[in-house]
Backbone as CSV, one residue per row, in Angstrom:
resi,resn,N_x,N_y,N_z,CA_x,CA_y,CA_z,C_x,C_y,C_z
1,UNK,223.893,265.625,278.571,224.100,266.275,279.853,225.153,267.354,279.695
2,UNK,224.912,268.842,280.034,226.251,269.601,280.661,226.293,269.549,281.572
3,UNK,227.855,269.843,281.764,227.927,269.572,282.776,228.776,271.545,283.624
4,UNK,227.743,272.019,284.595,227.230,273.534,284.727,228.662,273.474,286.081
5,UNK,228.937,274.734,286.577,229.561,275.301,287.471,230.912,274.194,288.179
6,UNK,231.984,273.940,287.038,233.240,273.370,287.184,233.671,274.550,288.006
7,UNK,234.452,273.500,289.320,235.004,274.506,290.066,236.740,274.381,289.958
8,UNK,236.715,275.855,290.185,238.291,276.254,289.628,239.202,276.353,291.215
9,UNK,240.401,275.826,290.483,241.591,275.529,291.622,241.160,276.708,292.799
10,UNK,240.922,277.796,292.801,240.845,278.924,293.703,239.217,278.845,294.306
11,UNK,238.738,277.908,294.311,237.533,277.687,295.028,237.482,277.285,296.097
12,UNK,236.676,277.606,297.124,236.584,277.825,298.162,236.952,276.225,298.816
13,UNK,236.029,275.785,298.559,236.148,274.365,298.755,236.219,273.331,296.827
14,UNK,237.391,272.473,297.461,237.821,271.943,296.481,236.954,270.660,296.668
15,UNK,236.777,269.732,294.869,235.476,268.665,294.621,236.292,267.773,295.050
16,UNK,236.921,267.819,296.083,237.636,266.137,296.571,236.498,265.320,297.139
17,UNK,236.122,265.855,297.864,234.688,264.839,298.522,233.524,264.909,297.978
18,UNK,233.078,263.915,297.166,231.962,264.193,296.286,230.382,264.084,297.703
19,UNK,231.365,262.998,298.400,229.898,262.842,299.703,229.292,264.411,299.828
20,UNK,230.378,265.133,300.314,230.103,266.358,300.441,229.037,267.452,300.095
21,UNK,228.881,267.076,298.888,228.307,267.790,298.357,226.554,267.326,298.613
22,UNK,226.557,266.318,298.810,225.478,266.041,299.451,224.913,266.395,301.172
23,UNK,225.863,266.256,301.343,225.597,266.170,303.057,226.496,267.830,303.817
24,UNK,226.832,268.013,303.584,227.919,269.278,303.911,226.995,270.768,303.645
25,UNK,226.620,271.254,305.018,225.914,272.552,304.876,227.280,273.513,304.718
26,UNK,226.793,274.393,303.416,228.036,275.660,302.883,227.053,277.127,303.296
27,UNK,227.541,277.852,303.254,227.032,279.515,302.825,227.104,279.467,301.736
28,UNK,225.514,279.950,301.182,224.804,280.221,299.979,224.344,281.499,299.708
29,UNK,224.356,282.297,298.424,224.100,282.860,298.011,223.672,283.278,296.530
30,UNK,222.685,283.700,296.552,222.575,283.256,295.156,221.100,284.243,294.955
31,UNK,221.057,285.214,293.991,219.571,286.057,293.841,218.928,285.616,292.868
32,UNK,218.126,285.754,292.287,216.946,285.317,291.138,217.643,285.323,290.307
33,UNK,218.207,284.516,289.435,218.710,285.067,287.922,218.256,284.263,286.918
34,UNK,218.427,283.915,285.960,218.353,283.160,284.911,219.115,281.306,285.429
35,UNK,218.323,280.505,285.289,218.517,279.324,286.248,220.070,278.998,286.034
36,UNK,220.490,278.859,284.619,222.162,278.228,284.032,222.977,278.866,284.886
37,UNK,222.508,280.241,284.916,224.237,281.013,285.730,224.247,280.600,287.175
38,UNK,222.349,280.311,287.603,222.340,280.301,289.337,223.276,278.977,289.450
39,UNK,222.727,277.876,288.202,223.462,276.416,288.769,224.981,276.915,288.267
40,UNK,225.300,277.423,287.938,227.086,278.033,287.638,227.461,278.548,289.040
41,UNK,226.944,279.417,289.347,227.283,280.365,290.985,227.415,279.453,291.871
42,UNK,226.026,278.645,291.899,225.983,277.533,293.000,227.325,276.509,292.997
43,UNK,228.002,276.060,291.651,229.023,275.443,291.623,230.365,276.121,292.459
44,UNK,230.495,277.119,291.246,231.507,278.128,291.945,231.669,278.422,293.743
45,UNK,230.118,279.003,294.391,230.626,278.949,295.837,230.686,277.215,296.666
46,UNK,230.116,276.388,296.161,230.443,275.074,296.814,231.355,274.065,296.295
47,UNK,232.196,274.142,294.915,232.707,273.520,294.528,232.424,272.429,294.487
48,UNK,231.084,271.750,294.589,230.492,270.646,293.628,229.797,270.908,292.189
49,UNK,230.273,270.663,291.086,230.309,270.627,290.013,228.623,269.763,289.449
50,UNK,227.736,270.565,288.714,226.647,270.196,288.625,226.270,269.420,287.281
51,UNK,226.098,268.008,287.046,225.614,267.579,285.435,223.841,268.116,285.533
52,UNK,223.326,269.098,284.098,222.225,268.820,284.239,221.681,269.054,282.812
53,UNK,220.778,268.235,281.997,220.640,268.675,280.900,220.020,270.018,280.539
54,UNK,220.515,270.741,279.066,220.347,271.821,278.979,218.211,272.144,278.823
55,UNK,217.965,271.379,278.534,216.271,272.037,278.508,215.542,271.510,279.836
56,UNK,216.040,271.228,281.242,215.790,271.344,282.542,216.312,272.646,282.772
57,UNK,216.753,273.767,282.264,217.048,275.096,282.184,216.790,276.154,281.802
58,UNK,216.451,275.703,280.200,215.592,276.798,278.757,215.229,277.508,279.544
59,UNK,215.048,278.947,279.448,214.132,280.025,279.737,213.227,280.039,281.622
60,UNK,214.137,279.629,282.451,213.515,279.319,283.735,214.962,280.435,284.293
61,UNK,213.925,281.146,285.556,214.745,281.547,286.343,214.591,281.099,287.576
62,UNK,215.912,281.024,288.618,215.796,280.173,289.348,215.280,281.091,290.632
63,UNK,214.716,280.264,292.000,214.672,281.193,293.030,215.883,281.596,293.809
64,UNK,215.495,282.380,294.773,216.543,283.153,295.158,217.104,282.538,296.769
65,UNK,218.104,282.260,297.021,218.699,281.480,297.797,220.038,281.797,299.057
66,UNK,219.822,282.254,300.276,220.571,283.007,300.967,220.146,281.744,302.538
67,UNK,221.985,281.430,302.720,222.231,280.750,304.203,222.605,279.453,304.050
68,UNK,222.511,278.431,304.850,223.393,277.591,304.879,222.668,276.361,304.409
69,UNK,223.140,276.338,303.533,222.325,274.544,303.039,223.274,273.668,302.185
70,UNK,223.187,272.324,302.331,223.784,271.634,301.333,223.765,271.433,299.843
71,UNK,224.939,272.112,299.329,224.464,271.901,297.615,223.235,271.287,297.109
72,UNK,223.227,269.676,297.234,221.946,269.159,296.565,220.675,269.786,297.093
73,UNK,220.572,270.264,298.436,219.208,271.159,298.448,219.558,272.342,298.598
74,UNK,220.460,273.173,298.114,220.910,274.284,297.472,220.114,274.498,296.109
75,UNK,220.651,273.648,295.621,220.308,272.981,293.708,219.001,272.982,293.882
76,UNK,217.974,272.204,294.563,216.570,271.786,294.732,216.086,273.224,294.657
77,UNK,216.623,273.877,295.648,215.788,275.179,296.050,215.533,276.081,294.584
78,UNK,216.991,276.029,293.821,217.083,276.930,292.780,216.502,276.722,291.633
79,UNK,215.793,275.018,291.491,214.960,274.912,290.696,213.785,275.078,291.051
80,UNK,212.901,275.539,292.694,211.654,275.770,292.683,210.590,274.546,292.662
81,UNK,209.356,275.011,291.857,208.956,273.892,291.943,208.905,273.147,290.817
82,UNK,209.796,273.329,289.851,210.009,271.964,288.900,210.396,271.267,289.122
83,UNK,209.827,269.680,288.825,210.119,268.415,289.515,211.317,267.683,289.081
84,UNK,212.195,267.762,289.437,213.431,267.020,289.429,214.144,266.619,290.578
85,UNK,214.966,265.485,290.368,215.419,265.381,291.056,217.233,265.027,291.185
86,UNK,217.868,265.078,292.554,219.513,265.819,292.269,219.877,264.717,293.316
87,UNK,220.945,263.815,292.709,221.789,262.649,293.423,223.281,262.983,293.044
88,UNK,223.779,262.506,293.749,225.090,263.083,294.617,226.193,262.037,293.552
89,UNK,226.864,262.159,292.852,227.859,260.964,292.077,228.993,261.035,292.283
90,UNK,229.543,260.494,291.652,231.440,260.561,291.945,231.923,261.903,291.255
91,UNK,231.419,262.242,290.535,231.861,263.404,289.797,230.996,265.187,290.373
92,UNK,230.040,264.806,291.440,229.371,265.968,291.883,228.265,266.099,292.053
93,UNK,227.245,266.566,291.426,225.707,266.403,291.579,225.199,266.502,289.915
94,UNK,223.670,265.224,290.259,223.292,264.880,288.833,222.091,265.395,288.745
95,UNK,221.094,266.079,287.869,220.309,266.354,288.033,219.267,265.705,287.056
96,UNK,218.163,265.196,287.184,217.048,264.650,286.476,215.663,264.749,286.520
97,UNK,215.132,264.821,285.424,213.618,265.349,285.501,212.659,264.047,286.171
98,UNK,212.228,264.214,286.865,211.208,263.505,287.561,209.453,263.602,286.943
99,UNK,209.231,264.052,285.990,208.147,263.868,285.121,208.071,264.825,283.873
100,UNK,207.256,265.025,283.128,207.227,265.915,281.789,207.188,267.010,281.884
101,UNK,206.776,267.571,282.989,206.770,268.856,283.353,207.947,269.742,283.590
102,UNK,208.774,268.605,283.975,209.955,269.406,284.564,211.104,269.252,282.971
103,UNK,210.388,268.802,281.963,211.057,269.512,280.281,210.490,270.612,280.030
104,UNK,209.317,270.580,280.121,208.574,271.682,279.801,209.235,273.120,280.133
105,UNK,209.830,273.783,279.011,210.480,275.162,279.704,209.410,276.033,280.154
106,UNK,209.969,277.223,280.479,209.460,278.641,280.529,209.433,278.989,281.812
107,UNK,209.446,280.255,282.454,209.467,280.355,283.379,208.481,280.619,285.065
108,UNK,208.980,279.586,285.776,207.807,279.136,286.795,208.384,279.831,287.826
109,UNK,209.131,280.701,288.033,208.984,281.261,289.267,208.938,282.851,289.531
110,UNK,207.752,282.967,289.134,207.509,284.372,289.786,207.246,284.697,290.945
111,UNK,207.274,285.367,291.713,206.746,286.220,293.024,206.417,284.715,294.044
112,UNK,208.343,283.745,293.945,208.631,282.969,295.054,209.619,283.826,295.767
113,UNK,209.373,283.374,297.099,210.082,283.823,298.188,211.140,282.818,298.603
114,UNK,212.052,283.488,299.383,213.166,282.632,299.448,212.784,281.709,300.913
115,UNK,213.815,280.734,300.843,213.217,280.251,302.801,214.207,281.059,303.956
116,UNK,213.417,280.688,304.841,214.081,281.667,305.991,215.546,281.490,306.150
């Protein structure tokens, strides 16, 4: 597991409440990029700190993500439709593949739209 977007003392919101990060709608932002940096950004503006292994990442870019949602379906959104799935721990959010597909790299999101 790495562990993606450690948030630094000057973050907006600090990882004291791990509940949080589950349940706590933030302002999101986040455009198409290469999936590692989106789950980095996503850390950085919510300060929940993301474990996820590195080939749930390989060569995937993530979708693009604007307004208010809670990290773990922050995270969901930015993986699209690869099947994994993201539980909330003492240390931040965990992320895990939910079938073979979602090892399978390369990239699955072309010409997705963001939600309203």
């Amino acid at each position: 597991m790495l562990l993606v977007g450690i948030a630094s003392p000057t973050s907006a919101h600090a990882p004291q409440d791990m509940l949080s990060c589950e349940t706590e709608k933030q302002p999101v932002n986040i455009p198409s990029m290469p999936l590692d940096r989106a789950i980095e950004m996503l850390g950085r503006q919510t300060g929940c700190p993301v474990l996820v292994d590195p080939p749930l990442m390989d060569g995937r870019t993530s979708a693009a993500i604007k307004g208010a949602y809670t990290p773990q379906g922050a995270l969901l959104h930015l993986f699209g439709s690869v099947h994994v799935d993201v539980t909330a721990t003492v240390s931040g959010l965990s992320v895990s593949p939910l079938d073979a597909t979602a090892l399978t790299s390369g990239n699955t999101r072309t010409n997705l739209r963001t939600a309203p």
